[in-house]
C-alpha positions, -999 to +999 in steps of 0.1 A: -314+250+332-349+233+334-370+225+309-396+251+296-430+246+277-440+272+253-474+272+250-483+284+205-517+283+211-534+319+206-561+332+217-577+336+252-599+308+250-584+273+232-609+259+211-614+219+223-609+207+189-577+223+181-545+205+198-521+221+222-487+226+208-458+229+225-421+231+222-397+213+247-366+236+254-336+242+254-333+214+230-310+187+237-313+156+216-297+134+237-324+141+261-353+136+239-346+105+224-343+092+268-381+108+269-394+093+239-380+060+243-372+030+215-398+036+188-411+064+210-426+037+231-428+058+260-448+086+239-473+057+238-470+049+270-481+089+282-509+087+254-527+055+272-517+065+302-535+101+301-559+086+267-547+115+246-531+113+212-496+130+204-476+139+176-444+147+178-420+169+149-385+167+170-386+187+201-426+201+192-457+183+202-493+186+194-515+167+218-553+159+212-572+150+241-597+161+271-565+159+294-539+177+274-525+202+287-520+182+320-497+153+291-477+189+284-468+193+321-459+156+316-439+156+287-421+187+309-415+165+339-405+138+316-380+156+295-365+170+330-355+135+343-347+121+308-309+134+312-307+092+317-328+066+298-361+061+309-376+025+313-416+023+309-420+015+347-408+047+355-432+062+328-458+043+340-453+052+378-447+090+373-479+095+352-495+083+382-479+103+404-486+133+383-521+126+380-526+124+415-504+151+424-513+195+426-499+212+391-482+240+413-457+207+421-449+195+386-418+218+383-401+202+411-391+174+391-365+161+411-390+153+440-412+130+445-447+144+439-462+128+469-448+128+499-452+102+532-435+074+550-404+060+533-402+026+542-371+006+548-370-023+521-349-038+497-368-012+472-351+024+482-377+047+462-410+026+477-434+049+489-468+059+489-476+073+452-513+085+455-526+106+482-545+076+493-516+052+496-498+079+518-531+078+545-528+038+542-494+041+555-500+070+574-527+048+591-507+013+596-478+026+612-504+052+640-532+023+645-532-016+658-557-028+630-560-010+597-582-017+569-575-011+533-606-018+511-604-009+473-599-020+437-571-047+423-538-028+416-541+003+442-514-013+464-531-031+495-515-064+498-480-048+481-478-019+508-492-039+538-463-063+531-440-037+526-448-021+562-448-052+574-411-056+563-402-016+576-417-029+608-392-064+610-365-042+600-367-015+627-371-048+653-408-031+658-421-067+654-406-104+656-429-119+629-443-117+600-476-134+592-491-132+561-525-152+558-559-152+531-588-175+527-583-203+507-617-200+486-618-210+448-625-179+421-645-204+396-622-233+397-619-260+431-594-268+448-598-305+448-589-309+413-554-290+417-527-314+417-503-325+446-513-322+483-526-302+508-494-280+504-494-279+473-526-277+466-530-243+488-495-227+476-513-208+449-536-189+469-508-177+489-483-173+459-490-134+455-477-128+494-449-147+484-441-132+453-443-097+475-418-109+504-395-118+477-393-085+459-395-064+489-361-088+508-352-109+481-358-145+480-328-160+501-334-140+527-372-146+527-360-185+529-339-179+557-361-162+580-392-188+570-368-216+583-363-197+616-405-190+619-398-156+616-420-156+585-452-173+582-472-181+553-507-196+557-541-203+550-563-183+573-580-214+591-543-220+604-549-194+620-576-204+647-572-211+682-536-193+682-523-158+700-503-139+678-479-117+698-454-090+688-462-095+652-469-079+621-502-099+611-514-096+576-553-104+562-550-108+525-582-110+503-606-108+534-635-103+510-635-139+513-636-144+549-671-155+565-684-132+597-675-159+622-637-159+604-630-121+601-640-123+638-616-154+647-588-133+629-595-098+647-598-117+678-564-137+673-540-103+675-519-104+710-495-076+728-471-059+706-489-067+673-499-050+644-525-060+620-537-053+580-567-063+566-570-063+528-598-070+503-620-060+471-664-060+483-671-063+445-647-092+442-662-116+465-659-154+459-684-164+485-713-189+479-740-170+468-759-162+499-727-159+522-724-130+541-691-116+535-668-111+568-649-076+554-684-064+547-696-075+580-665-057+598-670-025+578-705-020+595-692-030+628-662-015+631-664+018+616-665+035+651-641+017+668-608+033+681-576+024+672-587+010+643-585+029+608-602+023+572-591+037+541-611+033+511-594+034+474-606+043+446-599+038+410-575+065+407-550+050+433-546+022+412-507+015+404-511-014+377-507-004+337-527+026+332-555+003+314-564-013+347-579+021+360-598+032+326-610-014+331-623-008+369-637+025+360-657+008+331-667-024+354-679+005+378-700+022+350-716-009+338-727-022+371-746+011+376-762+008+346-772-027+347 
């Protein structure tokens, strides 16, 4: 038997200062303590995550907040899949599911709220979790050359490497190659310690770190040795054809017009290729022309090539990084 809400609130109209309360039934303890968590930690989590206050008296709860009665659908969904613990990721990940997702889908708890591709990685559940993250996939697996221009922590790099891994695994492509400008944010490179290697492997250490959750690190070793994973600096990248590969742009923000161009220009028969980047997070000397921004204008009608744009809402990081990029947004209109 699912999990019901009763709504105490009288009155047709609930006045905004008064809290909704409701009751989470049938009562099973057990289940409760999975939704609330150690020290009710995940209560905490849904309050940041939807910036309402709760307060709980065992199975009722009265929740302040512009967005509260969307936290009782939550606490509903919740309490449905707390028949096991709950960690804080999966708190984390199902608020923003639910946030981007219709109400009239909330009482399907055992489904995932947004549906889309399911790519083959080491990561069963990975999948699109905003409507926006389903296009992007949507996109890369129908065109030759997507973009994906947005925010930090809405999923570019993370899903473009995680196609790029359904692709390898389906034997849609021979290679991966994952490659980003190397270009200092505030601090040069010269100073870094160690050589040329060593000095570049931190701009490139996020694509690693993805590979290495997405096929786990032994394999990723294995199938580097063989070339049948690349990772490098983007002016590796010149003069080369890149054939029957899955071909990977990261932080293209940072590209100059005459770069994004080499780059677009490089992809061969059989390839596939994602171009990832942040226009408000560009590391450019002031008065260079950025190459994603450059592309944008040009590109926009071209076809077989596809953009999608996220937004703060889309972003999958701890629920303070959208409520951050939202305020960054606010304060560079009114500055």
């Amino acid at each position: 038997m699912g999990a019901q809400v009763n709504d105490t609130t009288t009155g047709q109209r609930r006045n905004a200062a008064r809290p909704i309360e409701i009751a989470l039934t049938p009562l099973d303890n057990a289940q409760l303590a999975n939704l609330c968590g150690p020290l009710d930690e995940n209560i905490r989590q849904i309050e940041t995550g939807l910036d309402v206050s709760i307060r709980r008296r065992n199975e009722r709860f009265a929740i302040n907040g512009g967005n509260a009665q969307l936290t009782a659908d939550a606490l509903r969904h919740f309490y449905a899949l707390a028949r096991q613990p709950l960690s804080v990721d999966e708190i984390q990940l199902g608020l923003i599911e639910l946030t981007n997702a219709p109400i009239r889908r909330l009482s399907r708890a055992a489904e995932s709220p947004v549906d889309g591709p399911q790519l083959i990685t080491r990561k069963n559940e990975l999948h699109g979790r905003t409507p926006r993250q389903v296009e992007y996939l949507k996109h890369i697996q129908a065109h030759d050359i997507t973009f994906g221009i947005g925010p930090a922590g809405t999923g570019k790099t993370y899903l473009a490497v995680a196609s790029a891994v359904d692709a390898f695994e389906r034997d849609l492509v021979e290679r991966i190659i994952l490659t980003r400008p190397a270009v200092e944010a505030g601090e040069r490179l010269g100073f870094l310690p160690g050589d040329l290697t060593q000095k570049i492997d931190p701009y490139l250490r996020p694509l690693y770190d993805a590979l290495y959750d997405l096929m786990g690190a032994e394999r990723v070793a294995k199938l580097y040795e063989k070339r049948a994973i690349e990772i490098a600096p983007l002016a590796f990248m010149r003069g080369r054809t890149l054939n029957h590969a899955f071909v990977i742009l990261d932080e293209a923000q940072n590209t100059t017009p005459e770069q994004m161009k080499m780059f677009l220009t490089r992809i061969g028969i059989g390839a596939r290729a994602v171009v990832t980047g942040d226009i408000t997070q560009i590391d450019l000397p002031k008065g260079q022309k950025s190459g994603l921004k450059e592309a944008l204008d040009i590109l926009h009608d071209v076809r077989g090539i596809a953009f999608t744009h996220f937004r703060k809402e889309d972003v999958v990081r701890h629920p303070l990084v959208a409520r951050i990029v939202e305020a960054y947004e606010n304060h560079q209109h009114t500055s």
